[in-house]
Residue frames relative to the residue before (quaternion, step in Angstrom):
aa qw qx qy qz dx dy dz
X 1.0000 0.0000 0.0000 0.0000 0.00 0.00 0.00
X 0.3500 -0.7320 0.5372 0.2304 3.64 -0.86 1.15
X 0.2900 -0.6861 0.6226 0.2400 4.01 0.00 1.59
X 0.5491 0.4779 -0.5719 0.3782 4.31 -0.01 -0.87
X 0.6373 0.4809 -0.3093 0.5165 3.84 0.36 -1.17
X 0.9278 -0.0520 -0.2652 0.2572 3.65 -0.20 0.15
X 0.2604 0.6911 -0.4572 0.4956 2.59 1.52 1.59
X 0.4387 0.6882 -0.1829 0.5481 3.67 2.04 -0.72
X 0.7113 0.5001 -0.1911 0.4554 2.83 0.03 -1.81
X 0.7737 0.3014 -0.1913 0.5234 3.87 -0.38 -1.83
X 0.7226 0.4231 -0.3188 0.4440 4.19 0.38 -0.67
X 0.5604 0.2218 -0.5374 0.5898 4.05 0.67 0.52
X 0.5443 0.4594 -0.6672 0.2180 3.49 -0.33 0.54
X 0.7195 0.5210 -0.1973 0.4147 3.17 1.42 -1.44
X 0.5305 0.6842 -0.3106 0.3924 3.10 1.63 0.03
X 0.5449 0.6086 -0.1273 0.5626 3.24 2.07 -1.60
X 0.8176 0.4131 -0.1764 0.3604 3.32 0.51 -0.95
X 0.5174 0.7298 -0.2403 0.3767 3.20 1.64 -0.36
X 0.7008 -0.2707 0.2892 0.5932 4.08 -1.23 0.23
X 0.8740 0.4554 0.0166 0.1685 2.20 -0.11 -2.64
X 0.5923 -0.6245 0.4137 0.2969 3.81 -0.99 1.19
X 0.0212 -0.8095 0.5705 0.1373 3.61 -0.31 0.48
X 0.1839 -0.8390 0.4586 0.2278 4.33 -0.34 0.35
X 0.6385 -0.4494 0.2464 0.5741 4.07 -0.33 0.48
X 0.7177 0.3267 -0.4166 0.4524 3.72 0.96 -0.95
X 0.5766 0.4881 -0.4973 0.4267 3.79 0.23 -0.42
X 0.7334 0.4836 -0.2640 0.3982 3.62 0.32 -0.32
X 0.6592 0.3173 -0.3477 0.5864 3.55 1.55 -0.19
X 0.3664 0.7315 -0.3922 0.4205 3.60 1.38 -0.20
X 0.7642 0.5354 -0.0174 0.3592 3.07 0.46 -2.19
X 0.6814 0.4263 0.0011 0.5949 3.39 1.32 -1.63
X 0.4249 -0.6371 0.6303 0.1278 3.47 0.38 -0.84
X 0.6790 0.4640 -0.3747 0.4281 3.57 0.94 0.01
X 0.7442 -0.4115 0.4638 0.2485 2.98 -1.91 0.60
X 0.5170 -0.5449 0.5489 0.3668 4.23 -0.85 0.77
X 0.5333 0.4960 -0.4551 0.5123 4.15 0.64 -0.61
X 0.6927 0.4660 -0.3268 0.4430 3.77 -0.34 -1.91
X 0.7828 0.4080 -0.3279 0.3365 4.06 -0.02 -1.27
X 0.5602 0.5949 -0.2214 0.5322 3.40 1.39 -0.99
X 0.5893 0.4155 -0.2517 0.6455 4.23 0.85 -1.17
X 0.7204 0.2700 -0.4560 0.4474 3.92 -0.08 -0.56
X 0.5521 0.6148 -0.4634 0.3200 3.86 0.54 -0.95
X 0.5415 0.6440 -0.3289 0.4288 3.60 1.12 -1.86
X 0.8701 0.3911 -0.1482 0.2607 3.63 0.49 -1.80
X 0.5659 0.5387 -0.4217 0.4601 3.14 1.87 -0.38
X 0.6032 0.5530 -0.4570 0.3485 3.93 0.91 -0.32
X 0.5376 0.7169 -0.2681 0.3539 3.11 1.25 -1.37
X 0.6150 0.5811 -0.2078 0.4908 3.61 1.38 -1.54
X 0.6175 -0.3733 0.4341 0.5393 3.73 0.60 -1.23
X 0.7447 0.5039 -0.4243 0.1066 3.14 0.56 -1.38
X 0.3476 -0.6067 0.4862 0.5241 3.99 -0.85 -0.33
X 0.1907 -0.7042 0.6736 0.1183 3.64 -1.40 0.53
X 0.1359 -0.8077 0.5720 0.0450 3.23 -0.15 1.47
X 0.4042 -0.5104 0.7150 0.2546 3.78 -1.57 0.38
X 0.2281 0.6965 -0.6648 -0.1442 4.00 -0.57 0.23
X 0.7979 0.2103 -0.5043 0.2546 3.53 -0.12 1.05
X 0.7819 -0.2746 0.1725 0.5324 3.59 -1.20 0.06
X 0.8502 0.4515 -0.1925 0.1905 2.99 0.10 -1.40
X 0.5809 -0.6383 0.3999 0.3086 3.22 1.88 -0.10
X 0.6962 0.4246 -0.3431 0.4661 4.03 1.00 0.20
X 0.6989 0.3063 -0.3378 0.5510 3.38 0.84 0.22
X 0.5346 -0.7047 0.4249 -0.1925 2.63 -1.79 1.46
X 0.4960 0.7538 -0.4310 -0.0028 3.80 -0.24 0.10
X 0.3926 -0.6310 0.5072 0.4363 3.99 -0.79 0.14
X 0.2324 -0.6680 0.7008 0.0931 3.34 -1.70 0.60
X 0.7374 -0.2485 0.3905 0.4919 3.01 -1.54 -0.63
X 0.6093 -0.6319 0.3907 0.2770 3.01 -1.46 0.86
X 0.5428 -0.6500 0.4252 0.3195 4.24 -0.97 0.68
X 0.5176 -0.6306 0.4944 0.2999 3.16 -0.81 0.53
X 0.5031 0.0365 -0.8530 0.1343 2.49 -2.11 1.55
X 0.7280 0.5233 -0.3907 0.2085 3.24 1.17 -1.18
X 0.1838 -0.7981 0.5555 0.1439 3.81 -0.68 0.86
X 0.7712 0.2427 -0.0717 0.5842 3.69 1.19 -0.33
X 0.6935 -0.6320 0.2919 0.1856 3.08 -1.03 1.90
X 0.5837 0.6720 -0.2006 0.4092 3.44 1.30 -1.74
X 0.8175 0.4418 -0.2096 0.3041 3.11 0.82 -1.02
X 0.6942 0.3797 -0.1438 0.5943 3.45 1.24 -0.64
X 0.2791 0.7998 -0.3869 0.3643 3.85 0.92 0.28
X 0.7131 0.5134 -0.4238 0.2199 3.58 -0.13 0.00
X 0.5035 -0.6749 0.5381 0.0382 3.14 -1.55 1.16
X 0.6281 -0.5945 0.4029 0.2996 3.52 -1.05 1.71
X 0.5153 -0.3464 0.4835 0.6170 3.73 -0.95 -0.81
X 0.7302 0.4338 -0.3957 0.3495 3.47 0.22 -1.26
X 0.6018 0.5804 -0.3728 0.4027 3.92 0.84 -0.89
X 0.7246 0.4874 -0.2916 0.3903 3.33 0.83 -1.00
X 0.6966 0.3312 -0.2993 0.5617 3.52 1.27 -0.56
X 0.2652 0.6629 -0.4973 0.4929 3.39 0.99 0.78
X 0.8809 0.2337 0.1217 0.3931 3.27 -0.18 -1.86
X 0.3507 0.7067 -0.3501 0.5050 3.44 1.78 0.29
X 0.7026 0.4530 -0.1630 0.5240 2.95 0.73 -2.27
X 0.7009 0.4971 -0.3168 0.4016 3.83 0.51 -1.02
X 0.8324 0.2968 -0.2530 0.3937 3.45 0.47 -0.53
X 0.3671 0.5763 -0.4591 0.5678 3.52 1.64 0.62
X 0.5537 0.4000 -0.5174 0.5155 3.89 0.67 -0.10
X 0.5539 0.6083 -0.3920 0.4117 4.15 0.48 -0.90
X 0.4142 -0.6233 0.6329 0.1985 3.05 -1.63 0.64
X 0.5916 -0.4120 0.3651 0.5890 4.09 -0.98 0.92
X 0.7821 0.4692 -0.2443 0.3294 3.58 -0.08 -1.80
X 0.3488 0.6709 -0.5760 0.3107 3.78 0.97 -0.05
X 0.1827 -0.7684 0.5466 0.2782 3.73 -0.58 0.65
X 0.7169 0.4164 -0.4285 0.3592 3.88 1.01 0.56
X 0.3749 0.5774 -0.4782 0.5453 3.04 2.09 0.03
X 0.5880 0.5753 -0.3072 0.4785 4.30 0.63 -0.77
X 0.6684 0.6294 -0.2233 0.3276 3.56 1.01 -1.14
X 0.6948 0.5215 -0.0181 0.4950 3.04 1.19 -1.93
X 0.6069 0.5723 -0.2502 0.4915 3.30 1.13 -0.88
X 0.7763 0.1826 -0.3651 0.4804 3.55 0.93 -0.85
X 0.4396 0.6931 -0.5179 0.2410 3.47 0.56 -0.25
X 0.6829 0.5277 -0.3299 0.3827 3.70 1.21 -0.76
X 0.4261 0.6612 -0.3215 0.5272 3.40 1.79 -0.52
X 0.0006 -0.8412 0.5133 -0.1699 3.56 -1.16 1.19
X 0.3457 -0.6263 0.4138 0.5631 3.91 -0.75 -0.10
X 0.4734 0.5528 -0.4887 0.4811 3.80 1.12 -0.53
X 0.6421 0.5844 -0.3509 0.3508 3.98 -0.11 -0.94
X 0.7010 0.5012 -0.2147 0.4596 3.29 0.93 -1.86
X 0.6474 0.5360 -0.1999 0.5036 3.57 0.89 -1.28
X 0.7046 0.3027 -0.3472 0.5397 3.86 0.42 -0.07
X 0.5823 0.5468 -0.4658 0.3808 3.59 0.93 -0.70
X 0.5017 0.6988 -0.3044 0.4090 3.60 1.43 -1.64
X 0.6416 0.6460 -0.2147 0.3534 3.43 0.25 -2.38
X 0.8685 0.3787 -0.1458 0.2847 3.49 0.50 -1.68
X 0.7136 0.4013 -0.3309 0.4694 3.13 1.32 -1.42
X 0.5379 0.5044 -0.4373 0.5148 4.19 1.07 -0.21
X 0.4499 -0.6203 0.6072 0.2101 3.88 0.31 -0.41
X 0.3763 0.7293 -0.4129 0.3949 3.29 0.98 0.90
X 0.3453 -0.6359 0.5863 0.3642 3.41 -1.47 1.24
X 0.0709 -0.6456 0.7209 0.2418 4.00 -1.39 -0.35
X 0.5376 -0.6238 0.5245 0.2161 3.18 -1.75 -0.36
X 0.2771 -0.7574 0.5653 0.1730 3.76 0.02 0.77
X 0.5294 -0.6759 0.5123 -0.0195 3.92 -0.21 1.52
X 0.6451 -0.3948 0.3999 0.5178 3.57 -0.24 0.16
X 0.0266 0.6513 -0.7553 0.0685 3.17 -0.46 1.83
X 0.4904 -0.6461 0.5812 0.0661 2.93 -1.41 0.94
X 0.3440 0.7850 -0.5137 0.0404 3.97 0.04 1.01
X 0.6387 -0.5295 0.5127 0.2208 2.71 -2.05 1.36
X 0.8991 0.1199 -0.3034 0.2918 3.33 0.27 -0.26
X 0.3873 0.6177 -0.4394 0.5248 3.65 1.05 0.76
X 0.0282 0.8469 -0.4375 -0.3009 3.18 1.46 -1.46
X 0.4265 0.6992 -0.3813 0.4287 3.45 1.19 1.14
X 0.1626 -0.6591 0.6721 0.2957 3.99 -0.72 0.30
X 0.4803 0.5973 -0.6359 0.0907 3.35 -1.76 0.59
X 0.9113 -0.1993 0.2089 0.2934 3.16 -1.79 -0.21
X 0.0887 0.7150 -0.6878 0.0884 4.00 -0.41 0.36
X 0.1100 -0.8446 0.5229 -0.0340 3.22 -1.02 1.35
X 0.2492 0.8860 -0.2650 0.2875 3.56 0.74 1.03
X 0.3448 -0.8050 0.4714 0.1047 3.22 -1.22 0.61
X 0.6638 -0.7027 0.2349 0.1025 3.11 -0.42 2.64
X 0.2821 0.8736 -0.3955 0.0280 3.82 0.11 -0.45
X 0.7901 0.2358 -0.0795 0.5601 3.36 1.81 0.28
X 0.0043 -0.8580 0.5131 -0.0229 3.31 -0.29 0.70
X 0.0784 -0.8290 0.4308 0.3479 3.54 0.28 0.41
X 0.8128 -0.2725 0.1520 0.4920 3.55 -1.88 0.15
X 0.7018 0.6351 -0.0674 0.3155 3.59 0.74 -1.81
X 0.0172 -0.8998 0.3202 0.2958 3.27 1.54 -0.58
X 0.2179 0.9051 -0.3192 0.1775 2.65 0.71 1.65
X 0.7458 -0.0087 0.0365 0.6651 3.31 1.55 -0.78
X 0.4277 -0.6494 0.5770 0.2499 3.85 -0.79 0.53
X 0.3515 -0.5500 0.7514 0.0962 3.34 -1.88 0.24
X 0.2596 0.8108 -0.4965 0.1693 3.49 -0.25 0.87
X 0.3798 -0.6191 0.6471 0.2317 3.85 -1.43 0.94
X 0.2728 -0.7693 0.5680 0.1056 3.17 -0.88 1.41
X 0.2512 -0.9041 0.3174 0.1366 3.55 -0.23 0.76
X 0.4231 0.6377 -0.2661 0.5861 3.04 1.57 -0.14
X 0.8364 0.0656 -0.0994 0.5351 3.92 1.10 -1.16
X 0.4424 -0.7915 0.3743 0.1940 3.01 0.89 0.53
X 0.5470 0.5310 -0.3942 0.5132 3.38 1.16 1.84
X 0.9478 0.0701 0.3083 0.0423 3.05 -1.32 -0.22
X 0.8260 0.5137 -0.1590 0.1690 3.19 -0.04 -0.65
X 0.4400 -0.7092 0.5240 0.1699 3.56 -1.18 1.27
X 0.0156 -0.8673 0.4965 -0.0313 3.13 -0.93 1.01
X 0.5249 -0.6508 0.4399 0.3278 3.66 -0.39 1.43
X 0.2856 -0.7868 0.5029 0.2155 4.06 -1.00 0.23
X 0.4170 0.6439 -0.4240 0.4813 3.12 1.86 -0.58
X 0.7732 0.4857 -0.2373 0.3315 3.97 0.28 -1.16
X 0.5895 0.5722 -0.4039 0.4025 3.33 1.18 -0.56
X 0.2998 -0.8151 0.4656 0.1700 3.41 -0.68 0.77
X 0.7093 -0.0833 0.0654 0.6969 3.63 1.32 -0.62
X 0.3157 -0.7309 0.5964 0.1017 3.40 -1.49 0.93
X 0.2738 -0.8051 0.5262 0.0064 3.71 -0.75 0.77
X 0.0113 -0.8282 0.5601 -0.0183 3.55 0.21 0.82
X 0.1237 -0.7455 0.6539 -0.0354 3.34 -0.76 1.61
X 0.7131 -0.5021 0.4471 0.1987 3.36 -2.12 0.63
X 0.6770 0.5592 -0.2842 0.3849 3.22 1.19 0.03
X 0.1594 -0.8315 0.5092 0.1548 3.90 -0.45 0.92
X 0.7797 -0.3748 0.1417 0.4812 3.39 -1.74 1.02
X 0.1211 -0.6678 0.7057 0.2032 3.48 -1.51 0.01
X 0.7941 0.4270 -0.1219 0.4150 3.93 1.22 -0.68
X 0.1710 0.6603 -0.6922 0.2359 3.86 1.86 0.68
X 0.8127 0.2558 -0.4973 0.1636 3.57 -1.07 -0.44
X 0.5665 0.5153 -0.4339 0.4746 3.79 1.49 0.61
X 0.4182 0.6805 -0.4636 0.3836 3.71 1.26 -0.24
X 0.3583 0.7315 -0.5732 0.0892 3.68 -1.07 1.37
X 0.5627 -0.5137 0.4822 0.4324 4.14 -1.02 0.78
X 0.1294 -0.5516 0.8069 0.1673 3.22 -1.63 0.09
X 0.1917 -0.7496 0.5684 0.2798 3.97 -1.00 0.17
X 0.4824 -0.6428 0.5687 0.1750 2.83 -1.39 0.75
X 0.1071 -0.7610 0.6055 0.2068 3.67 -1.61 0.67
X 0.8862 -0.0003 0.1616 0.4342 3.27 -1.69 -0.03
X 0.8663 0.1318 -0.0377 0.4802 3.12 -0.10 -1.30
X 0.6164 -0.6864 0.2553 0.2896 3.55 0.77 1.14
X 0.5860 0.4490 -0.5309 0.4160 3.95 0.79 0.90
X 0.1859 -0.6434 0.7280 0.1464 3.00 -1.78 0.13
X 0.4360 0.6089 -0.5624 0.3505 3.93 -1.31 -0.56
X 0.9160 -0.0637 -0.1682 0.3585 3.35 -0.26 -0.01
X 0.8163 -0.3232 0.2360 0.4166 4.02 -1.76 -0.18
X 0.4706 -0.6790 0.3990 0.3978 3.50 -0.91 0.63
X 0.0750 -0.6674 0.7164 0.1892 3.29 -1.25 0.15
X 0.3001 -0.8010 0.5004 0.1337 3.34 -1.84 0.35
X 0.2057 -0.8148 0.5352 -0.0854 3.23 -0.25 1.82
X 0.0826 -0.7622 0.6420 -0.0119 3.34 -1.23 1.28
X 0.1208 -0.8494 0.5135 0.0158 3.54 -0.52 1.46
X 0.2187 -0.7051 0.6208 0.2639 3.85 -0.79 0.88
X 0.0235 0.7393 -0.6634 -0.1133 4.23 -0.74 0.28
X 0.2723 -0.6146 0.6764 0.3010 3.22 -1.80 -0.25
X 0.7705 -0.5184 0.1627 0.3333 2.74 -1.45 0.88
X 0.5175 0.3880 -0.5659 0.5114 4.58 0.94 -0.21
X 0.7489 0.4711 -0.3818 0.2673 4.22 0.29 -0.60
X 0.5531 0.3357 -0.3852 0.6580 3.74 1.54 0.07
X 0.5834 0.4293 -0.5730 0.3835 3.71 -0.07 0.00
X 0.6478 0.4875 -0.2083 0.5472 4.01 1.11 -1.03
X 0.6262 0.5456 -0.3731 0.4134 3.18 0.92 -0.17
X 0.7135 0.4475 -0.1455 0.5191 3.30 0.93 -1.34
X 0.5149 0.4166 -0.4539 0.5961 3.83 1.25 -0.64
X 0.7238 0.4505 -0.3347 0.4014 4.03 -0.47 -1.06
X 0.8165 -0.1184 -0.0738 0.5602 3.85 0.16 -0.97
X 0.3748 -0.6785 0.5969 0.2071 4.06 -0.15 0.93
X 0.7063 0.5027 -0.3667 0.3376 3.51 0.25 -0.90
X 0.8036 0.3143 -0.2735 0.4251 3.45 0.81 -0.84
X 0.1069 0.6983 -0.5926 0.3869 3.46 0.93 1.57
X 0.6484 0.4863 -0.3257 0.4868 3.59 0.69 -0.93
X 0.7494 0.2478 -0.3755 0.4858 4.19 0.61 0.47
X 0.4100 0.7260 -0.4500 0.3200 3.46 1.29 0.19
X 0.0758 0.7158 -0.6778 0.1496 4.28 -0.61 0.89
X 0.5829 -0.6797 0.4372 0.0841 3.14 -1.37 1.15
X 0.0499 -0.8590 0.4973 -0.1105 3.48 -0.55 0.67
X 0.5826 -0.3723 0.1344 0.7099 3.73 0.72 1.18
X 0.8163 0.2292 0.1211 0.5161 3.32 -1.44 -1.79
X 0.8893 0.3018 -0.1059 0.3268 3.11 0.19 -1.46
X 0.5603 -0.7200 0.3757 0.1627 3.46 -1.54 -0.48
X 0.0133 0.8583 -0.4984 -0.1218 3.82 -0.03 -0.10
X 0.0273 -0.7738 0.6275 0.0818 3.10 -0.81 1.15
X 0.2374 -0.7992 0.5520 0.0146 3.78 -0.96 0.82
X 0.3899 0.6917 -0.5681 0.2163 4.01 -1.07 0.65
X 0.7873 -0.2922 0.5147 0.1727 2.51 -2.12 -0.34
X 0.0526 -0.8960 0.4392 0.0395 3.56 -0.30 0.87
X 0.1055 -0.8652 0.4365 0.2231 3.61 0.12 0.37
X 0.7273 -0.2500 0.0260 0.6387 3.72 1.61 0.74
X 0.6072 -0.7095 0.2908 0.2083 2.86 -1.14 0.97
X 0.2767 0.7822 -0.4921 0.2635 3.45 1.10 0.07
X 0.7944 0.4359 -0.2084 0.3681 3.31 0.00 -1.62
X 0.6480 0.6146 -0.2094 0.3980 3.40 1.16 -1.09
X 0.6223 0.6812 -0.1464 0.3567 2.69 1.09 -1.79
X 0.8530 0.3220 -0.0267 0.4099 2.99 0.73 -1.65
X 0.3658 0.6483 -0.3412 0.5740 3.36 1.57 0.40
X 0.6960 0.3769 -0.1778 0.5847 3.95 0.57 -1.58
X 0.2317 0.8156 -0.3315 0.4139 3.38 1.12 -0.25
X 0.8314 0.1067 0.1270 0.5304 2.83 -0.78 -2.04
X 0.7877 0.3422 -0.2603 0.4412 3.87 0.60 0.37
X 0.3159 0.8730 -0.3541 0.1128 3.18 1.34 0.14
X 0.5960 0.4989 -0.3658 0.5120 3.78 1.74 0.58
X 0.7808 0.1427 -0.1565 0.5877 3.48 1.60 0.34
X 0.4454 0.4174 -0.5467 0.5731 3.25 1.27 1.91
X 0.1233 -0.7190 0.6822 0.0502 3.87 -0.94 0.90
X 0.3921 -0.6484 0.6238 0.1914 4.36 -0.60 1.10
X 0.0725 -0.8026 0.5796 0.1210 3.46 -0.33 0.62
X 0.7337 0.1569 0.1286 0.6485 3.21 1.10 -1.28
X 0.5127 0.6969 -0.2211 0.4501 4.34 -0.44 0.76
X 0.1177 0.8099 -0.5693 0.0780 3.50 1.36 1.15
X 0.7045 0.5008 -0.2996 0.4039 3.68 0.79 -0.83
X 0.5934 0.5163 -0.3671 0.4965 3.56 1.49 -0.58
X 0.4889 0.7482 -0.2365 0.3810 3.03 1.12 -0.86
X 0.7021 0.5066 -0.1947 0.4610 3.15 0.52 -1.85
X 0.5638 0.6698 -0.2409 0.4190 3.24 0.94 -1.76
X 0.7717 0.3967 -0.2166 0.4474 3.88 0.03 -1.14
X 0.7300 0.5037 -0.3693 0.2774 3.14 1.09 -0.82
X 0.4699 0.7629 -0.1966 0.3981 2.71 1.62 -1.27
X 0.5530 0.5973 -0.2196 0.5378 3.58 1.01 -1.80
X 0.8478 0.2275 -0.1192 0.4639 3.63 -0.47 -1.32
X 0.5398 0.4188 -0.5023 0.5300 3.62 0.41 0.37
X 0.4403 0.5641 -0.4698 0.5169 4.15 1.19 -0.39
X 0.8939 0.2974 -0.1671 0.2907 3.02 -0.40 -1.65
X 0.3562 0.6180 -0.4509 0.5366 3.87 1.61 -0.27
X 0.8954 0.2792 -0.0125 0.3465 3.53 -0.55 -1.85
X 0.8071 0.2232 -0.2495 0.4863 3.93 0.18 -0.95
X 0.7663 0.3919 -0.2631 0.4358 4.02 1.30 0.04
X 0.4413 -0.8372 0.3063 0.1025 2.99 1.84 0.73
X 0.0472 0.6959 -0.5782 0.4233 3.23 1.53 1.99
């Protein structure tokens, strides 16, 4: 585990939260991070509750306030990416039990949404997902379904959508209220994981992608998806990072935005994918 990284991570909060004005460059100065990473963590402290105010004209300085109405209580609006959680996993496994900020963190993941799925699962109960917020409908509403996973991190659920009769991963940060009804599972022998890769998708067959980087495209790598540190091996100067892909999105769009210090080594379908991509942005966006 790279301690500088979650020394970063936990030390722009105290930075945000502090008197003193910090601007995006003092903060990648300070941190060591990349103008993307400060900009992605800002995104996640709003997401959380917190308010991120701009206090000057120009818009480059930064600080956290008090938290935004509705949320009135920390517990509730807390939750950690995959990568955050294995962030702060690893960090609080150095801590003794009795650490009162190892104790701290621990409850903070604890919720009434949390409690309610924990409830839902071990009774075999359907609930109701409350304004879920999805990214990819891009719609809030209703999701009637039966829970059957929770992962370690309380981060997302495994759930049987009843309504479509599938599947389907759901983010916990987005749920807005849970609804525990009287009614138990009718579909355990259809309940199944999909895995997730690196680059956070799932839905479809692995493929295997081999990626040569230099050394600004594995530092972004590890800051953007932490998890896929665990296929990263040296290679002179440079780097190789190797896995399992569960579609090419995530990848895709990563080599993407670096595509003068990512070399495909291995990836006919990733391949395709990029080409496909940059013939878009060449021809129908008139680059």
């Amino acid at each position: 585990m790279d301690q500088p990284k979650v020394e970063r991570m936990l030390r722009m909060i105290q930075l945000l939260a502090s008197n003193v004005e910090y601007s995006i460059d003092d903060l990648m100065e300070r941190l060591d991070m990349s103008r993307r990473t400060v900009y992605r963590y800002l995104d996640t402290f709003k997401e959380a509750g917190f308010a991120v105010q701009k206090v000057n004209p120009s818009g480059n300085v930064y600080r956290l306030a008090t938290l935004r109405k509705p949320f009135t209580d920390l517990s509730k609006v807390v939750y950690f990416s995959d990568e955050e959680a294995y962030i702060m996993n690893a960090l609080m496994d150095q801590l003794d039990n009795n650490n009162p900020i190892k104790q701290g963190l621990r409850r903070k993941t604890n919720s009434a949404v949390v409690d309610a799925l924990t409830t839902a699962i071990k009774g075999k109960r359907k609930v109701v997902l409350h304004r879920y917020s999805s990214s990819h409908s891009k719609t809030t509403k209703d999701y009637t379904v039966e829970p059957y996973r929770l992962n370690n991190n309380y981060i997302d659920i495994w759930a049987y959508d009843t309504r479509d009769g599938v599947n389907k991963r759901f983010k916990v940060s987005r749920i807005d209220e849970v609804e525990l009804l009287d009614e138990p599972w009718e579909n355990e022998a259809l309940h199944e994981e999909e895995p997730l890769d690196a680059f956070r998708m799932h839905g479809h067959a692995p493929a295997h992608v081999k990626l040569r980087l230099d050394y600004v495209a594995k530092n972004l790598l590890v800051e953007e998806f932490p998890m896929a540190e665990k296929g990263l091996t040296p290679d002179g100067d440079h780097w190789i990072w190797e896995g399992d892909v569960r579609g090419m999105d995530g990848v895709g769009r990563f080599v993407l935005g670096l595509p003068m210090f990512i070399e495909v080594l291995e990836g006919d379908e990733l391949r395709s994918f990029l080409r496909e991509h940059a013939a878009y942005v060449l021809n129908d966006m008139g680059v």
